[in-house]
C-alpha positions, 0 to 999 in steps of 0.5 A: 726380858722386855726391859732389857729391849726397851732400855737398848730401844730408849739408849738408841733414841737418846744417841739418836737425839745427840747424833741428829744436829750434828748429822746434817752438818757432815761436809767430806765424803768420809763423814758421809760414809761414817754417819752412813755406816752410823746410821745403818748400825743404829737401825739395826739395833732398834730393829733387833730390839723390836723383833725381841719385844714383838717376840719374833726372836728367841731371848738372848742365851743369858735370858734362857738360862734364866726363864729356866730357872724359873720354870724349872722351880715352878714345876 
């Protein structure tokens, strides 16, 4: 389901938006690596997200079952 994608593609922008001030304020090595790490995990949410919505990957189990369904009743 594209909503789904774009939902998760709009949490990430908006955890992005609160992460960002404090980002650059990281003084320790272990904030570096935690805001390295954070950073690394948000781009591969977003580029997971974009990959379901340019359809590059087959949906998530839950959402097959679904399109079945669906295709299933029409014919």
């Amino acid at each position: 389901m594209r909503h789904y994608a774009i939902l998760r593609l709009l949490l990430a922008a908006f955890f992005l938006y609160i992460a960002w001030p404090v980002i650059p304020s990281a003084s320790t090595n272990t904030e570096l690596i935690f805001w390295g790490g954070w950073l690394l995990f948000l781009v591969l949410v977003i580029g997971a997200n974009l990959a379901t919505l340019l359809q590059m990957t087959s949906p998530p189990v839950m959402e097959q079952e679904q399109y079945n369904e669906l295709r299933r009743d029409n014919y």
